[in-house]
N, C-alpha and C positions, 0 to 999 in steps of 0.2 A: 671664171673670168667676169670681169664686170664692164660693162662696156659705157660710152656715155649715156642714152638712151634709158638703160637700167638707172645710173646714178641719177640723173634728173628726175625719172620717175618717182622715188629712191626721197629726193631733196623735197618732193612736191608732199609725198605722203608724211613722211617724218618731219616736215616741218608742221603739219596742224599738227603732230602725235606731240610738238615741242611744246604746244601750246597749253596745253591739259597737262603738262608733267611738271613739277617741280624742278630749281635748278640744277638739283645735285642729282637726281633721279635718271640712273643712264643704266640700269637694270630692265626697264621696263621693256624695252625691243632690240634686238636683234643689229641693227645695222641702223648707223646714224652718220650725217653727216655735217659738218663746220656750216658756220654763215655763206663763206663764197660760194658753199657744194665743191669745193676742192678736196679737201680732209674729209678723209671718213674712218671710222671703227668697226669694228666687230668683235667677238665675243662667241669665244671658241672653244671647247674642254679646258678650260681653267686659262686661256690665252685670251690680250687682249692684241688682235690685230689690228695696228693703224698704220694709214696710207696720209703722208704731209708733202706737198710740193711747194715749187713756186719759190718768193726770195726770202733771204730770213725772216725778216717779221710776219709775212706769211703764213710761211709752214712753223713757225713757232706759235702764232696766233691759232693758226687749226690743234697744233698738238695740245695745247693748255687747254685749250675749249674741250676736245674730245674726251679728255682724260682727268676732268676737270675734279670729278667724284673719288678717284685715287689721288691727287694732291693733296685735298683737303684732309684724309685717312693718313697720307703721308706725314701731311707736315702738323699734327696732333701728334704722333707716335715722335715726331723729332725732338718736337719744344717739352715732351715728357723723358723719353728718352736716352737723348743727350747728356742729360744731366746725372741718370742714372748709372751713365755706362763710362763714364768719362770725367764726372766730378767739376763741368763747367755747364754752365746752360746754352741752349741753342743761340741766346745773342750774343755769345760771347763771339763764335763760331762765325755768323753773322759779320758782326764789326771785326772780325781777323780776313775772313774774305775780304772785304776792301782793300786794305793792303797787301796782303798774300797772296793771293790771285787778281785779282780786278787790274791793273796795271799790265797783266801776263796775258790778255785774253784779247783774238784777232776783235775786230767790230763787227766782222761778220758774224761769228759766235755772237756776240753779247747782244744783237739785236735779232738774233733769234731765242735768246733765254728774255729777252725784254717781251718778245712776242709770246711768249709760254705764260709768265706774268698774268699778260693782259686778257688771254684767251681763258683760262682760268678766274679773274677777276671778273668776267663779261658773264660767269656762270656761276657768282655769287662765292667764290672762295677767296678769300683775303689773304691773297701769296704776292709777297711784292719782288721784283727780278733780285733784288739781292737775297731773298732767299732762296730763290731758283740757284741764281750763281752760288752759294753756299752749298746747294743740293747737290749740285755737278759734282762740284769738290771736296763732298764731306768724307767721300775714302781718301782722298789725300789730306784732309784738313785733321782726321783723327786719328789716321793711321800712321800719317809721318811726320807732318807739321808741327801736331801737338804734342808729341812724346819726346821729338826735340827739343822743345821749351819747357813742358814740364819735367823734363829731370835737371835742367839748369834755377829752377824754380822752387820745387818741391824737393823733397826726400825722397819722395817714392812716387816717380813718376809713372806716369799711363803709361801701361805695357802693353800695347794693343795685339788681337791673335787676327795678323794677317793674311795666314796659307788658305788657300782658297784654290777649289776644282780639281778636277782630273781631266785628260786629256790626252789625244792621241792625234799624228798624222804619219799616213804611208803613200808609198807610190812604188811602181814598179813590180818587181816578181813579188811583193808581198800580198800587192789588192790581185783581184778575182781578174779585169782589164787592163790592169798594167795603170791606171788612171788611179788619182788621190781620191782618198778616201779620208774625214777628218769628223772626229767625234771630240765633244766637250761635253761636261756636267758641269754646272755651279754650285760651289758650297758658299754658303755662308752662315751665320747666325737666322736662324728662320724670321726673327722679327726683322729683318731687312730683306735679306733671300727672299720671303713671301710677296715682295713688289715686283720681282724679275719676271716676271710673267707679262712683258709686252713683248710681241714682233714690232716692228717697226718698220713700212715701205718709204723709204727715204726718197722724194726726184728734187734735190735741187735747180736750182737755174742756173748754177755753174757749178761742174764738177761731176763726180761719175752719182751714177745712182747706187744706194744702197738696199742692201733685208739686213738686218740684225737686229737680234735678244736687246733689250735695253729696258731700262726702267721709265715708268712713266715721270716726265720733266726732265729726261737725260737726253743730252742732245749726241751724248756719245753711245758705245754700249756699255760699257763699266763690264758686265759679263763676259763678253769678248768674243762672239761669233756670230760671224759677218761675213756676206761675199759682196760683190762688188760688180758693176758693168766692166771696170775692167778687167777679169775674169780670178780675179783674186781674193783667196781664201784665206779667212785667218780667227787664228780663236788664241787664250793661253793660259797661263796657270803663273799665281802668281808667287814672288821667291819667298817663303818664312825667314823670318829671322832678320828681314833687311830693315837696316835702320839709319838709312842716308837720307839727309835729305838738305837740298842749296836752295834757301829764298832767294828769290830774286831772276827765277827761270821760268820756264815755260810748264805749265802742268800737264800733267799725262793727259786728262780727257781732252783738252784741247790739242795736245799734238795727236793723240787715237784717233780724232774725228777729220783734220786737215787729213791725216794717212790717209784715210777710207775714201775723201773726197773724194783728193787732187791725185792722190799716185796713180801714174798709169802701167805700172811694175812695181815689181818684188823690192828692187837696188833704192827707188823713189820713195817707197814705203817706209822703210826701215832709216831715208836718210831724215826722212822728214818724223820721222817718229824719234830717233835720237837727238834734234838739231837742240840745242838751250834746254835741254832735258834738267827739270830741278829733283830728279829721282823719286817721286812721289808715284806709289804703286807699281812698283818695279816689277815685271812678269817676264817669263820664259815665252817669249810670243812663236807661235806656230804657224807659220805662211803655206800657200801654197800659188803656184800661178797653173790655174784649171788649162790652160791654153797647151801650155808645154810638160806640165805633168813637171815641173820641177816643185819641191819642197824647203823651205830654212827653218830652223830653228834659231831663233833671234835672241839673244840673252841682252836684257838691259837693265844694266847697274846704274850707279853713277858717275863714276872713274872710269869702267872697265866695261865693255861690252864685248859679244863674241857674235858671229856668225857660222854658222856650218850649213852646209848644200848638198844636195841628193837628188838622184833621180831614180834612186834604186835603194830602199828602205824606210827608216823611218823615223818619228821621232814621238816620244812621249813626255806630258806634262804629269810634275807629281808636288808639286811647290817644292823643287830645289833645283838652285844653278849645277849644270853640269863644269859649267867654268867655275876653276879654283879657288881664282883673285878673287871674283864676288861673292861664291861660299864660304871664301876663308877670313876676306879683308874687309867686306862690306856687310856681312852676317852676323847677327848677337849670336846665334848658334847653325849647328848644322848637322841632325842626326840624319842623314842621309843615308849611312852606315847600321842606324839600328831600328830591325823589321819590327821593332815594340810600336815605332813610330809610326804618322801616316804616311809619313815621310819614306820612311825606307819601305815601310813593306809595301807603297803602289809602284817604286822604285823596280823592285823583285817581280811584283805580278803587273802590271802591264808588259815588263817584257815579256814575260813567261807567256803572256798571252798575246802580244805578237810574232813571238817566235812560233806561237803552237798553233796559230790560223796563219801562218805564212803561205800569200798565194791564195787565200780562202778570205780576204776581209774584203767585204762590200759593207753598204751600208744595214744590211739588216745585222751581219757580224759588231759591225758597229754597235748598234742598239744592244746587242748582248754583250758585248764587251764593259759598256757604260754601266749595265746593270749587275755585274759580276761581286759578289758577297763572297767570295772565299779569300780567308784571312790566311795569310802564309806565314804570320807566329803560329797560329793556335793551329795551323794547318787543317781545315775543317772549314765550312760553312760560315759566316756569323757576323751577320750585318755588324758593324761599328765603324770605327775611327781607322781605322788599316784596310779597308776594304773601296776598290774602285768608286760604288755607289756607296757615297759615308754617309755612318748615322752615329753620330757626337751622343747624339738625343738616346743611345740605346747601350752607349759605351759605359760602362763603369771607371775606365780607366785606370784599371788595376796593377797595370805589368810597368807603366813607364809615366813619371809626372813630371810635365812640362808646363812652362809661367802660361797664366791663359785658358789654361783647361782643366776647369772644374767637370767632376763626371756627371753622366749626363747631359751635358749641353744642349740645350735647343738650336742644335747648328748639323751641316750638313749639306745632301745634294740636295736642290730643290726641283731641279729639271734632268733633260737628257736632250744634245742635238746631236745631229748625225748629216754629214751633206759629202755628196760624192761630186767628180769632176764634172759629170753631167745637169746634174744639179744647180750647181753652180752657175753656170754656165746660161740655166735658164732662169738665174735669179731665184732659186729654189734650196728650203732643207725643213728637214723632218729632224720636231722635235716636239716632247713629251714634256708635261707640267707636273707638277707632287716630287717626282722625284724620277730617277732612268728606271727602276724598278717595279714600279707603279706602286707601293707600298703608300698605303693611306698614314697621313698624320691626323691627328684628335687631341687638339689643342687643348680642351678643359683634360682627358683623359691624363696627357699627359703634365699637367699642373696638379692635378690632385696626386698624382702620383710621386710629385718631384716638388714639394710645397717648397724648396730653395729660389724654385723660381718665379714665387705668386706675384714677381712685381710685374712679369708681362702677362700677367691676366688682363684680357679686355686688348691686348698689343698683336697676339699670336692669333694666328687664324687660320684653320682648318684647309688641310689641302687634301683632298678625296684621289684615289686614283682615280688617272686620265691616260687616253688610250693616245698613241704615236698620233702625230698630226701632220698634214705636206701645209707648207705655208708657200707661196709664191709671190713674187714681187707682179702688181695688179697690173698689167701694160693695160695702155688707152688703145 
């Protein structure tokens, strides 16, 4: 814990350390902190812990400053990129934010992404708020926005591969206490995924205080687990195949982050999470309230949303709607059905595996559930694509080809969290960097190996195993 006393101390040293370092230079110690002495960082087994309070332009002014050396790494890899991966360049994306989002966005939001901007810019990185606001938005801007327009445009528009995470949440005779127990991994594309590596101690000056996963310049978590002061848990896995998407509404990271503020429950959360919803990154959201030990699984489409409640079982994330309408009605597809997929076989084995720790999942079951390799096609062992902790990066892809997935992918889990009711509760959860397994990646390794994908040479970057970590929200 760090107290005032420590932090002054803390502001007084690190400030001459600021003097002697270049602007971009935030490798060189341990623990730093903002102009005010409000914001501060650290740097943790492959984690970047930061602590932003106070009003938006504040704790957006600390968080740009802090993190100011991952923006500038960020938004190189975007303006190259972009254009690789998607066939427009990053201003195109840019000037679509202004009208796509920009209009959508509370004031409060935008003048904490104004504060990111500038805290960043005070540290020599030339990031302007509309690329910040583009950065928020660029899974909703390339993943739904754009695939909308480009197939009214093009021939063959961006088919982007949205499925992303694994996940779990229980309560009742299944955990160890009768208390929630909830575990998340993120997959993604590792040239992205490799940014997920911030915690985040959120105190605003109105509203509950936050911990969650997020990317540095994200004012939401885009990863999605998060607990809350007010005693509410929540992570989720997002639906493949969803291809809805209404201009002219509210975007997901802005209504994710109002949720986490303002809700003071479970019924608040979810109303304020579906309100103007323009369907942009649609997830199977997994709640919990630490308080009462109840559970939901939150399905949100665009038409069609669903709810289910428990206080006794559980619920598992595999990137697909359990609800019909939006697998059936809202989905370009839906192998749900076929274990070739990742789709169905984490379908099979997360139950399989919380049927078979029932009554026995705490959080260290967690940890090893996250990191679980047995593929139930090949019925065997075997890291890939059908396995809880995925590796795209090791899959050939031999049994079943889906639009999107070239074998071998450089995609996958990149972390592991794991937070039980108690945890929760004290602003706390344990989670691991590289991946839930701790399986080392070797970025040139595997580019010379896989020369299909020499264009993220210089983009990819090495993630070493790292060992579980407790992260806790820093009380004064």
């Amino acid at each position: 814990m760090f107290g005032k006393s420590y932090r002054l101390k803390s502001f007084i040293v690190i400030s001459i350390f600021l003097i002697t370092l270049s602007p971009l230079n935030a490798s060189s110690f341990e623990e730093h902190l903002s102009p005010d002495g409000k914001g501060y960082r650290s740097d943790t087994n492959g984690w970047i812990y930061l602590h932003i309070e106070g009003s938006p332009y504040e704790r957006g002014f600390q968080h740009g400053y802090l993190v100011a050396p991952e923006l500038s790494e960020i938004l190189k890899s975007l303006k190259y990129l972009t254009l690789e991966e998607t066939g427009m360049d990053w201003e195109f994306f840019v000037n679509a934010s202004q009208d796509v989002i920009l209009p959508y966005v509370d004031s409060e939001y935008l003048e904490e992404m104004k504060g990111i901007a500038a805290g960043a810019q005070a540290r020599g990185v030339n990031m302007s708020w509309q690329e910040v606001l583009t950065w928020n938005a660029y899974l909703e801007l390339t993943g739904y926005w754009w695939p909308s327009v480009a197939s009214a445009m093009y021939s063959n528009g961006f088919i982007p591969d949205v499925e992303h995470c694994s996940a779990f949440i229980a309560t009742g005779s299944y955990t160890v206490d009768g208390r929630i127990v909830m575990a998340h991994n993120s997959w993604d594309d590792f040239q992205i995924g490799q940014f997920f590596n911030q915690v985040v101690d959120l105190d605003p000056n109105e509203g509950h205080r936050i911990l969650m996963q997020a990317l540095p310049g994200f004012i939401d978590s885009a990863s999605d687990f998060f607990v809350t002061d007010a005693g509410i848990m929540g992570t989720e896995t997002t639906i493949a195949g969803f291809n809805k998407f209404r201009p002219g509404e509210v975007p997901e990271f802005v209504r994710a982050r109002k949720a986490m503020q303002y809700a003071d429950n479970l019924d608040q959360w979810m109303a304020l999470m579906e309100k103007k919803s323009n369907g942009g990154y649609a997830n199977s959201w997994l709640l919990g309230d630490a308080k009462t030990g109840e559970i939901v699984r939150f399905e949100l489409g665009l038409n069609f949303s669903n709810i289910t409640r428990s206080w006794d079982g559980y619920f598992i994330g595999y990137n697909e709607a359990v609800d019909p309408r939006i697998r059936n009605l809202e989905c370009e597809s839906s192998p749900h059905l076929d274990i070739r997929s990742p789709m169905g076989a984490r379908q099979v084995r997360l139950t399989q595996l919380m049927e078979g720790n029932k009554g026995q999942i705490d959080v260290e079951a967690g940890k090893s559930i996250l990191a679980d390799h047995y593929d139930v096609y090949l019925k065997k062992e075997n890291p890939g694509s059908r396995t809880v902790d995925g590796h795209y990066e090791l899959d050939p892809w031999e049994f079943l080809t889906l639009p999107g997935h070239p074998a071998y992918q450089p995609k996958g889990a990149v972390d592991g969290k794991v937070a039980d009711s108690e945890l929760a509760l004290n602003m706390s959860f344990w989670a691991r960097w590289g991946n839930s397994a701790g399986m080392p990646f070797d970025a040139d390794q595997f580019l010379d190996l896989h020369i299909q994908y020499s264009y993220l040479r210089g983009y990819l970057k090495d993630r070493p195993a790292e060992p579980w970590t407790l992260f806790t929200s820093r009380q004064d």
